[in-house]
N, C-alpha and C positions, 0 to 999 in steps of 0.2 A: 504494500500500500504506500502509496506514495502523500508524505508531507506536506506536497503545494495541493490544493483545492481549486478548482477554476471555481471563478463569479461564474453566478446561476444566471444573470443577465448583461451581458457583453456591454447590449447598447445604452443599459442607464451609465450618466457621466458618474465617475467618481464623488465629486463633492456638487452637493445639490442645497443651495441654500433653504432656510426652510422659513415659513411667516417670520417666525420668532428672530432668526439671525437677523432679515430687514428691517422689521422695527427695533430692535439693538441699535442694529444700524443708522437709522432712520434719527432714532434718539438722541445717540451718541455725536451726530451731525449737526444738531438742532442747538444740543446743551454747545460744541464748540462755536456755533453760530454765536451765541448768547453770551458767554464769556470774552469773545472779540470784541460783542460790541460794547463790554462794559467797559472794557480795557479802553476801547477810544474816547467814552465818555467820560472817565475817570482820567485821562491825561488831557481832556480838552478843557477838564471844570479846573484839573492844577493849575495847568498852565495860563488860565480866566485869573485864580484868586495871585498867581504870580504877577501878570502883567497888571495887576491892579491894586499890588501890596500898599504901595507907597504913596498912593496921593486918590486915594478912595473916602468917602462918606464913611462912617460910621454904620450906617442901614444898608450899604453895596457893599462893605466885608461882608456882615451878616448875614446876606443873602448869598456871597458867594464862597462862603464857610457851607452857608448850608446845603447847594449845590457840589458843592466836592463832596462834603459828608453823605451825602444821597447816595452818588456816586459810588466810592469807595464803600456801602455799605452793599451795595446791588454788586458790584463786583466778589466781596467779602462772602456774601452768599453763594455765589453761583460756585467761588472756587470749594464752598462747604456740601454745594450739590455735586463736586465730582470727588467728596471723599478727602479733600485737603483742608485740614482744621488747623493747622499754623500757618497764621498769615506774618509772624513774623519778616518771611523771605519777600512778600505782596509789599510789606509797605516800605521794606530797603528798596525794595525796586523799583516804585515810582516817587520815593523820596516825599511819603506821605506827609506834611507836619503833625506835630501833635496836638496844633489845636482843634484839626480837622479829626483825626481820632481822635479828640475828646466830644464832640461833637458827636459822632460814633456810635458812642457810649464807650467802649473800649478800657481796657487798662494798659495801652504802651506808651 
């Protein structure tokens, strides 16, 4: 008796995706969709309360604290909906300040 076994059907393909791998799929394309686009909105609200540090109203920081904070918080999520809970490395990264995580709520 021999070892090798022929496949009983030649003509099915080898790997046959099934519902379940596409919506995986499907999902896993959606959440990267979603985390891009926080990423732009969280470096376009920095770079808003940066170009406006120094010669802003009192009511246009505050508004643009709470637009980063927003930001950074929708960001802070989505990297919690792929399973990453230290945002440590997220806010060296885009060089969060702290008064924008204090806003947050945050403890960094």
């Amino acid at each position: 008796m021999s070892p090798l076994r022929m496949p009983r059907n030649v003509n099915e393909p080898q790997h046959v995706d099934s519902g379940d791998a596409l919506l995986k799929f499907q999902l896993l394309e959606g959440l990267d969709g979603s985390v891009s686009r926080c990423e732009r909105d969280l470096q376009a609200a920095l770079a808003a309360l940066e170009r406006h540090r120094s010669h802003d109203t009192p009511d246009e920081r505050a508004r643009l604290l709470d637009e980063a904070a927003d930001a950074t918080w929708r960001l802070i999520v989505q990297h919690e909906a792929c399973d990453v809970c230290d945002h440590d490395e997220l806010i060296q990264r885009y060089h969060i300040p702290p008064d924008v995580m204090a806003r947050v709520g945050a403890r960094h």
